[in-house]
N, C-alpha and C positions, 0 to 999 in steps of 0.2 A: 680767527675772525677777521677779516678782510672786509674795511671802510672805504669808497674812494677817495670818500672828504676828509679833510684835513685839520679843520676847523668848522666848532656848530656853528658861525656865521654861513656856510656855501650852501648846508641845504637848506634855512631860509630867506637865503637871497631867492637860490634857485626858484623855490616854490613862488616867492614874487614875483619874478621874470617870466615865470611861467602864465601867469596869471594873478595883476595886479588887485583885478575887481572880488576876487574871490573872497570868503568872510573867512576872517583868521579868528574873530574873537565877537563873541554878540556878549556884550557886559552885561550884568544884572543890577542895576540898580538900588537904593537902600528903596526909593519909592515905588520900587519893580516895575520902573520904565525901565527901555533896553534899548542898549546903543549896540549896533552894527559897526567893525571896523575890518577891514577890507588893509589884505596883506599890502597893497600899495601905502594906504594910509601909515599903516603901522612904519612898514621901509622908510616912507617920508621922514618921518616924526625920529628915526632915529639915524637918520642921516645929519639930519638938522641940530641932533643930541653930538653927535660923534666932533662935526663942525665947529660946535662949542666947546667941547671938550680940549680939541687944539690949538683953538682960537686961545684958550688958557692955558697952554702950556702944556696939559698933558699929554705922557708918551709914549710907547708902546711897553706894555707890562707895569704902567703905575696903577697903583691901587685907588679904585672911586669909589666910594660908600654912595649907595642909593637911598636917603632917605624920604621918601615920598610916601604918600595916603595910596591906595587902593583906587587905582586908575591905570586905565590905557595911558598913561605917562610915564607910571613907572613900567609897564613894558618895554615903552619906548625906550627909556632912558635905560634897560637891560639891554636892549640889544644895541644900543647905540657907543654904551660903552664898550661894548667886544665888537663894534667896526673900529672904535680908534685905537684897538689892539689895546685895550686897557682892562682891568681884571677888576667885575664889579664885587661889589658884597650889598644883598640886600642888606636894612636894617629893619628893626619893628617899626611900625607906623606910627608915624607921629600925633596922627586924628585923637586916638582912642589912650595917649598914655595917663594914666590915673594920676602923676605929678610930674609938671614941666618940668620944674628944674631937675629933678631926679633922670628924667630920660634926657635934658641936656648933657647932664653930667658923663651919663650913660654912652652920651654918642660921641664928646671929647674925649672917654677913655677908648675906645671903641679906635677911633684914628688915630691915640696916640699906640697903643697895641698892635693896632695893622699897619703902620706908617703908610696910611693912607696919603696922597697927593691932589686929590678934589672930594669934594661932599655936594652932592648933588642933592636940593629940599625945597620945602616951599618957602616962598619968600618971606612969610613973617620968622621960620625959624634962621632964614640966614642972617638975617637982621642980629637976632637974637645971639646965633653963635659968633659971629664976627669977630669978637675983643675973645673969648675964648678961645677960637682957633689964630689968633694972629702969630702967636710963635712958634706953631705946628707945621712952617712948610706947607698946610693943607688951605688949600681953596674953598671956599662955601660958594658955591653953583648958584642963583634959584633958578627955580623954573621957570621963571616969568624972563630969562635971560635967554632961554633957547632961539635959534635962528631959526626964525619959521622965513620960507618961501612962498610969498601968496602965488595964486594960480594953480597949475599943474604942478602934479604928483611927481617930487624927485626918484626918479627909479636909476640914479647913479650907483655904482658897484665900487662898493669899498675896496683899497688896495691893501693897507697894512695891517691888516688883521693876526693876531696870533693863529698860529696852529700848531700841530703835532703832541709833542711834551710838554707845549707851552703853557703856562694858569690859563685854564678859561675863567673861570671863579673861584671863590673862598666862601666857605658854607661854615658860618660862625656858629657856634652853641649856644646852649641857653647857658645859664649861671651868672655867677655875679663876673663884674668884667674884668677881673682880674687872675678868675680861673676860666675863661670863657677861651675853645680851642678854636683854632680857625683851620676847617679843614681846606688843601687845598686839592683842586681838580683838573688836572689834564684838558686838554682838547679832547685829545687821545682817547682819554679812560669818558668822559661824556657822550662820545660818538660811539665807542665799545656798548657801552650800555644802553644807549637807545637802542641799537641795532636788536640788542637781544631781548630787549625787555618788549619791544613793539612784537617780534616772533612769540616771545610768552604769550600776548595778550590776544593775536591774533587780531591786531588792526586790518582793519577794514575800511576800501576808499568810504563808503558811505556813514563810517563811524563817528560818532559825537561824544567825546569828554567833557564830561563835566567836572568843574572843580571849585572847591571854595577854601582850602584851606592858604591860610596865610604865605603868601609868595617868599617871607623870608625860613619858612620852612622848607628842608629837601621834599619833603611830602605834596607840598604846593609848587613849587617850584620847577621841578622837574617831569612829575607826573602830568602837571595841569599848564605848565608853560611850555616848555623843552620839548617834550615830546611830542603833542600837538602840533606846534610850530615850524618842527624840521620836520612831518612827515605829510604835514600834508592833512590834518582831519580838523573838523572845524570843534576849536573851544565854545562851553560854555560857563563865564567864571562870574562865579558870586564871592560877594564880601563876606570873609568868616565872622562879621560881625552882623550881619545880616542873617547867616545861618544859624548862629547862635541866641537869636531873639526868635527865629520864624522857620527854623525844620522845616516845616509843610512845606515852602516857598522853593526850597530843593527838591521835594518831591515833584513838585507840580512843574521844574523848568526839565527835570527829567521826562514828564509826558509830553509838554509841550514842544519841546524839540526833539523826541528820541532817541534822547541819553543814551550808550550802549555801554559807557565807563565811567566811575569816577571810586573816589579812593578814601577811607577812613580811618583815623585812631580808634581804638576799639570803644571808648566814652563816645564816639558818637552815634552809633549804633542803641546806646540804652540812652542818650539823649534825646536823640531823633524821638526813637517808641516812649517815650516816656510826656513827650511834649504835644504827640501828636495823635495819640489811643481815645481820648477825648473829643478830636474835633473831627468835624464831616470830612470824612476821605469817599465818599461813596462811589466818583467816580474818578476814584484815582487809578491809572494803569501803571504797571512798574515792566511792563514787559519786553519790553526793547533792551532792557539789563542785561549784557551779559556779562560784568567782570562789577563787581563791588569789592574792591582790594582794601583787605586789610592788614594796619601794620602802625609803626612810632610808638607803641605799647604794647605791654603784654596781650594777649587773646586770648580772651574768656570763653569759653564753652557757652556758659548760661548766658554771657551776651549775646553769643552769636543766636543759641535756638532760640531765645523768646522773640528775636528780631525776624528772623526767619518766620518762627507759627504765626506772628503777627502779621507779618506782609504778604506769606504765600497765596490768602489770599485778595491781594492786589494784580497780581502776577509774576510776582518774583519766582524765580527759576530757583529749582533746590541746587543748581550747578552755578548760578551768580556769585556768592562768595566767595571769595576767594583770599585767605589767611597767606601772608608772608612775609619774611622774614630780611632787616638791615639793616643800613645804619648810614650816618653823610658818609665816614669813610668809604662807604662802598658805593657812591653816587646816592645809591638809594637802595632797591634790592635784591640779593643774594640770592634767596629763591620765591617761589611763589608757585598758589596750586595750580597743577593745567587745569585749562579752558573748560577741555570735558569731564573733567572730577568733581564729585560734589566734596565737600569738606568735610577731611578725614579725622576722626576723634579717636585718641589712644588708653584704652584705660589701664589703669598700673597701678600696682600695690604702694600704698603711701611708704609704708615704712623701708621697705625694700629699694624706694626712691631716693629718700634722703639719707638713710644709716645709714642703707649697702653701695649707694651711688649705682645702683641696675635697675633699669624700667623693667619690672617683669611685669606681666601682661595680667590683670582681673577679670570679672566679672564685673561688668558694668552695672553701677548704683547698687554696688554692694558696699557697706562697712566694711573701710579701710582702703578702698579704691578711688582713686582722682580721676577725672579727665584732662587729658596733655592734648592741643589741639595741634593739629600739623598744622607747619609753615612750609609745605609745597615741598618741591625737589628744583636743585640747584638749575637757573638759569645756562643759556649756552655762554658756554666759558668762565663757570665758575665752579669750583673745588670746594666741596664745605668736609669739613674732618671734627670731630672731637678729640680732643685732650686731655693728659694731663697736669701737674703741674709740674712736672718737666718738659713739657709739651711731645710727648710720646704721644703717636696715635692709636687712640682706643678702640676695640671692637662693637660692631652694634650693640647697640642696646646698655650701655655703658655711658655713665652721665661725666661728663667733663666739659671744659671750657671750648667754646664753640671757635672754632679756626676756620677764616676763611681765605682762598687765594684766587683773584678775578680777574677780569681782563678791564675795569672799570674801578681799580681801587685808588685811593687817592694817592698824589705824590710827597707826603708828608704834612705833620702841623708846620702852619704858618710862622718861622721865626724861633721854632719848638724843634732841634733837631736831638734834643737828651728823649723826651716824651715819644715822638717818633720811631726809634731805636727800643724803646719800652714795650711794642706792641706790635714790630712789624718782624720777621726773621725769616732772610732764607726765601720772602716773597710770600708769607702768609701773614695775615693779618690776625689777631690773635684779640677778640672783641671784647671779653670781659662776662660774656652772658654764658651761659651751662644751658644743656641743652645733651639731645640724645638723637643719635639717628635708628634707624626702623625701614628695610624693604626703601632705602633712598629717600625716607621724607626728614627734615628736620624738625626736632620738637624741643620746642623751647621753655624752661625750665623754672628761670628766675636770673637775676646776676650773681655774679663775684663781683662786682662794685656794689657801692653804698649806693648810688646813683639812683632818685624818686623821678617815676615819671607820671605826673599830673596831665591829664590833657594833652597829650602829647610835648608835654612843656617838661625838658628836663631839668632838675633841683639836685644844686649838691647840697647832701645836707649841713656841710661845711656852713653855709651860707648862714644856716637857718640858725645853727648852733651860735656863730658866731654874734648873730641881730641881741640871741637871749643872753649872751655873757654878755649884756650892756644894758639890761632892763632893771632898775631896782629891785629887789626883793630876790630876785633869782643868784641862788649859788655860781658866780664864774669860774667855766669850766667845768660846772656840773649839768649840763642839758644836751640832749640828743635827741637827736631828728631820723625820722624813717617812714616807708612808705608802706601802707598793707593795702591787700586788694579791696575793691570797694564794689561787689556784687551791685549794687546797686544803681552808680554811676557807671559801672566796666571800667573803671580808669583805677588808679589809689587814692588811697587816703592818707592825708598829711600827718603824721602824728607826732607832737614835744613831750618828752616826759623830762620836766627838770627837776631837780631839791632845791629845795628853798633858804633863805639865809636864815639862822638862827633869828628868833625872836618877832620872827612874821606871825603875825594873828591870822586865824580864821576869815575875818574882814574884810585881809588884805589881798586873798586871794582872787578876787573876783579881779578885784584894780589891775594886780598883774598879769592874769590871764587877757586881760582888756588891752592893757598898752602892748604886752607882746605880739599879741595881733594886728593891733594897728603897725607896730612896728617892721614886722615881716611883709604885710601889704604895701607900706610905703616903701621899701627896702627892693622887694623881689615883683614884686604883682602880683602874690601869691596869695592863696586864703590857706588856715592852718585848721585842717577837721578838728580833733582833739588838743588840748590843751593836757596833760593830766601831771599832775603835783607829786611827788612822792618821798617817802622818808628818807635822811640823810645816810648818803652808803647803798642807797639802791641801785645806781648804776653801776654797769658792770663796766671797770677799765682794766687794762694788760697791767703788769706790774712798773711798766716807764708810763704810764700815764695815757696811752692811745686806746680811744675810746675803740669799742668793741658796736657798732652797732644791729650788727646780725645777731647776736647773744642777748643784747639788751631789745629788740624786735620780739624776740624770742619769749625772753620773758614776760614783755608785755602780753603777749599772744598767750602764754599761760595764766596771766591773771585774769585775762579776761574770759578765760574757759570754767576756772575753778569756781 
């Protein structure tokens, strides 16, 4: 796979040199008025970023955390940090965090993890973090500090930019911030992956993405920033906080401007249709759609058809969906369905699934038959294998841990070289999830990690376990945390089951299911579906003490059958 560029800085200088006036991004508003910005403005704005950036000292490859709201500023300030050759990391938004001090805390571990060297935010929070970062070596930025140039539009051409093997960025995890990984990303492996992932999608000069998912996700980031930007197709990006109160208002920027892309965790699919089956769509069109890519969670079957019977007809194309399959280590995706396929469903014997570890093939919506939804066929220049746990490669249709080896995978965790060596060997990357291939599609299964994924928001359950061994009434070191599928939402459901301490009344149980709630929300920003209580010795642990949570999953999943 043969780049010219060297660095994702050159194809969007080029496209602005090319054409200053052109519209790189029309934003969406919370009051869905819409701002127009125009690849000059944007070049400006992070010229003026980059200037600052050296003006303070940073230098080529130091690390700057972007902590900014949802704005053409933090665009600006992305690309402004990879002009002054400095390797950014979004962080979550400051606007929306449900406790200051807890996301203060958040963003001083955060720097002191990635030995960050600037923090780029808004001005009341640099204010705020100042006496915290003062012995961090790190800078607090605000934005109200940037050099603006009144007048004409600066269309100067950065000199010292990284390229090749260089960090272009670090794609942090969710979790608490002390198990939270920081992937890092090539130039190299960035510009590999656009390459190929724009040929998946069949971009098209005329073509319009739209995107709303959060920029410090790979999800948002890449698909709705990255790609847009160095090829040349004009964005349309909304606040995920704005998606998440008003669904329709994405449908309707998809007709208004002829969306032909944009990208989902599979919860939004039964979010969307769930928020929106009620209200007047009558002259909604969806037909300019042709790639609706989904992926950051498992993929439901019954999400995808009810979303589908629902919108075909608006005009949704039976061939718009598009299921596939990633992760940040791999930039973002490994495979995804072609253009002209509609989305392929595998049905397989359940038991022959999990006992024998072999997809063997059913009768559709017959007892004892699942649907396995395909996640496409590997990208150009990517290798997907299953395993097992010797990491021997297995034959189709044979369920093992999912391996992948890309021309886009990342260059290691950040500062993590034991973890790294844990997952990579020989040039494959070795993911954690189970999975089966079938005639070159990947199907994906469930994990081998404990790893909850909410909303596209990943939870170790470490986290959770650990909030409840410090609640009164709760047995410490007797509560476990796990993820079941949640047909309803298409995302999981959170589930605690702890034992209680001797001598708890009936009473009390309401009180401690109440604080450990609270306690996980203010903790994680997480809500907990289930609560459930149980008698002492019901959790299932190995005989040195390490909780078991697939067995105790398990169990629960049979009690609540019987």
């Amino acid at each position: 796979m043969l780049n010219p560029c060297e660095s994702i800085v050159e194809p969007f200088v080029e496209k602005t040199l090319e054409n200053p006036a052109r519209i790189a991004i029309i934003l969406i508003s919370d009051d869905d008025s819409e701002e127009k910005i125009s690849y000059g403005q944007l070049h400006s704005k992070a010229i003026s970023w980059a200037q600052t950036l050296q003006s303070n000292a940073i230098k080529k490859q130091d690390i700057v955390i972007v902590c900014l709201n949802h704005s053409p500023e933090l665009v600006a300030a992305f690309w402004g940090v990879l002009y002054a050759g400095a390797i950014p990391i979004i962080s979550h938004y400051p606007e929306h965090a449900p406790n200051r001090d807890k996301f203060k805390e958040q963003i001083c571990s955060l720097v002191k993890n990635s030995g960050a060297r600037g923090l780029i935010t808004i001005p009341q929070l640099q204010i705020e973090l100042g006496e915290s970062l003062r012995d961090s070596n790190c800078q607090a930025i605000s934005a109200a500090e940037i050099l603006t140039r009144p007048g004409k539009q600066d269309l100067s051409v950065p000199k010292d930019y990284a390229l090749g093997e260089q960090i272009a960025y670090i794609q942090y995890t969710s979790g608490s911030t002390g198990r939270q990984k920081g992937v890092r990303l090539s130039h190299r492996a960035i510009l590999n992956f656009i390459q190929s992932y724009a040929t998946a999608l069949d971009i098209r000069p005329r073509d319009v993405i739209v995107n709303w998912p959060p920029l410090y996700h790979d999800l948002g980031l890449f698909s709705g920033i990255v790609l847009p930007l160095t090829i040349g197709v004009p964005l349309v990006l909304m606040s995920p906080f704005k998606w998440v109160h008003n669904p329709k208002a994405l449908l309707e920027a998809i007709q208004r401007h002829g969306g032909t892309h944009c990208i989902f965790p599979n919860f939004g699919l039964n979010h969307t249709l769930r928020s929106v089956k009620d209200q007047n769509l009558k002259e909604l069109d969806l037909s300019s759609l042709r790639f609706v890519g989904l992926g950051g969670e498992p993929i439901l079957y019954d999400s995808i058809k009810v979303f589908f019977d629902f919108f075909k007809s608006y005009g949704l194309a039976a061939t718009a969906i598009k299921p596939g399959y990633g992760m940040a280590e791999n930039t973002l995706a490994a495979t995804v369905t072609k253009m002209q396929d509609k989305c392929s469903v595998d049905w397989v014997d359940v038991r022959s699934l999990y006992d024998e570890r072999r997809a063997v093939p059913a009768v559709s919506n017959q007892k004892g038959s699942i649907p396995v939804v395909s996640c496409g066929l590997p990208l150009d220049g990517a290798d997907v294998a299953i395993v097992d746990s010797s990491r021997n490669h297995l034959p189709e249709r044979s369920v093992g841990e999912i391996a992948i080896r890309t021309g886009f995978l990342f260059s290691g965790y950040h500062l993590n070289p034991e973890l790294t060596a844990e997952v990579m060997d020989d040039g494959w990357y070795y993911t954690g999830d189970i999975g089966y291939l079938a005639k070159g599609h990947l199907y994906v299964c469930g994990r081998k990690k404990d790893l909850i994924i909410k909303g596209g928001q990943n939870i170790h359950p470490e986290d959770l376990e650990n909030i409840a061994n410090t609640v009164s009434g709760i047995k410490p070191g007797r509560a476990v945390a796990f993820g079941i599928n949640d047909p309803r939402t298409g995302s999981e459901k959170i589930v605690m089951v702890c034992e209680l301490m001797s001598g708890v009344g009936q009473e009390d149980r309401a009180n401690i299911s109440r604080e450990l709630r609270r306690c996980v929300f203010h903790e994680l920003y997480v809500s907990l579906s289930e609560v459930r209580f149980v008698e002492s010795g019901w959790i299932v642990k190995t005989y040195n003490g390490r909780m078991v949570r697939s067995a105790n999953r398990t169990k629960y999943l049979k009690g609540t059958k019987s």
